[in-house]
C-alpha positions as CSV (number, residue, x, y, z in Angstrom):
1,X,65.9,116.7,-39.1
2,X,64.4,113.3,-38.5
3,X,65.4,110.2,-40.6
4,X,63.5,107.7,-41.4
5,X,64.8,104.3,-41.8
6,X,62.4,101.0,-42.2
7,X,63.4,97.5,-43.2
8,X,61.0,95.1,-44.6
9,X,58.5,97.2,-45.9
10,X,55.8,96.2,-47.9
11,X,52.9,98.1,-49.7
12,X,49.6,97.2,-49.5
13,X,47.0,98.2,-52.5
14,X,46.1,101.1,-51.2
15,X,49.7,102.4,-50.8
16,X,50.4,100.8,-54.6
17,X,47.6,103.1,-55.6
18,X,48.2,105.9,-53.7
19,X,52.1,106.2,-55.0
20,X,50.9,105.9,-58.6
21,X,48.7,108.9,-58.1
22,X,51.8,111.0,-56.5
23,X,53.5,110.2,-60.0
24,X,50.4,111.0,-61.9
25,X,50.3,114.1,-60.4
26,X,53.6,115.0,-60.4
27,X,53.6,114.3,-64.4
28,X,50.6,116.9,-64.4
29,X,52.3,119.5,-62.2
30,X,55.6,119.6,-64.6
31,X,53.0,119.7,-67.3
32,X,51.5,122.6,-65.7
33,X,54.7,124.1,-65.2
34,X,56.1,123.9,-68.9
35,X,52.6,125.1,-70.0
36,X,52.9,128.0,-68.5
37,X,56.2,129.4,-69.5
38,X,55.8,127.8,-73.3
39,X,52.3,129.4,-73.5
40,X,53.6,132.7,-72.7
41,X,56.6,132.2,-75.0
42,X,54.5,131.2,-77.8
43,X,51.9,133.9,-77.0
44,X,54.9,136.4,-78.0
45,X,56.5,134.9,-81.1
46,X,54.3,132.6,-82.9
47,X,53.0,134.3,-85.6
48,X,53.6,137.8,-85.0
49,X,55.4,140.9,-87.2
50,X,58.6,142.1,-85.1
51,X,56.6,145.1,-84.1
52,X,53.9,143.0,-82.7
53,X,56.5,141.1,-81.2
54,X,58.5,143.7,-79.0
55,X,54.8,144.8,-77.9
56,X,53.9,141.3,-76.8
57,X,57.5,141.6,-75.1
58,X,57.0,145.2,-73.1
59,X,53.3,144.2,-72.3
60,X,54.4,140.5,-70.6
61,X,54.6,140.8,-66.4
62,X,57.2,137.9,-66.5
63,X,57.1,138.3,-62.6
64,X,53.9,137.4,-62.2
65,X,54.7,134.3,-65.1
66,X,57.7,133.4,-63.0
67,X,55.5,133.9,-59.6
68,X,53.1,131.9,-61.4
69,X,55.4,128.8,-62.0
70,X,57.1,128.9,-59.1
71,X,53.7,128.7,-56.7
72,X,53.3,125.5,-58.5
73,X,55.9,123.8,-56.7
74,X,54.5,124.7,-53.5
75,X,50.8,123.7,-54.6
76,X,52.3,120.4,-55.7
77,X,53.8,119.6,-52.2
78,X,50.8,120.6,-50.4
79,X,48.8,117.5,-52.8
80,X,51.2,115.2,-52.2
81,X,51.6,116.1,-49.0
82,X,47.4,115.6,-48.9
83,X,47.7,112.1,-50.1
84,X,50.4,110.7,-47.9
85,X,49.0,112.3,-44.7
86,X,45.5,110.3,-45.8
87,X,47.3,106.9,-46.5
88,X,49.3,107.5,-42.9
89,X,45.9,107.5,-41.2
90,X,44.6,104.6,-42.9
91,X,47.8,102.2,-42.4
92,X,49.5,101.0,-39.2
93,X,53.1,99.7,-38.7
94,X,55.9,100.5,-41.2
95,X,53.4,101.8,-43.5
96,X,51.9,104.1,-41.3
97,X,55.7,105.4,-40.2
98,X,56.5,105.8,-43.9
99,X,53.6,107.5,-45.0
100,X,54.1,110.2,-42.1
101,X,57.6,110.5,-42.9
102,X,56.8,111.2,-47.0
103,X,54.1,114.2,-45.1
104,X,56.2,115.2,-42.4
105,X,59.0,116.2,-45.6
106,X,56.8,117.7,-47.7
107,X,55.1,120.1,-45.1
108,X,58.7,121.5,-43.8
């Protein structure tokens, strides 16, 4: 495993922009995440008589739900991983070195 180590490094405004939209995104992706499992969880309770309920139970694939949340973590590297490789071919220098190291971590 590589390490990356730069001193002195400054951002330009692309890179500014570019690491906002990684914590956008990242804010969507747990959003997505907690949607999924509280949408099925409210699917099966809210509102429903206890017979209704143990249906709602026996007829949930909770693999597929948890198959479902957990490919989101992988689709969520493979964005970020998107954005830093395009900022690493627009930059040179320390940018450039930290922008491949961000993709180079995210696609192991």
């Amino acid at each position: 495993m590589s390490e990356y180590s730069i001193t002195g490094l400054t951002f330009d405004q692309s890179s500014r922009l570019a690491l906002q939209e990684i914590r956008y995104r990242k804010k969507l992706f747990k959003a997505l995440k907690m949607s999924i499992g509280g949408g099925t969880i409210i699917n099966i309770f809210l509102g429903n008589k206890s017979y209704e309920t143990a249906w709602n139970i026996n007829s949930t694939d909770f693999k597929t739900m948890a198959q479902a949340i957990s490919g989101v973590g992988s689709i969520q590297r493979r964005v970020i991983s998107g954005i830093a490789w395009r900022q690493a071919l627009g930059h040179t220098g320390k940018e450039a070195m930290f922008w491949n190291g961000i993709h180079d971590a995210l696609e192991r």
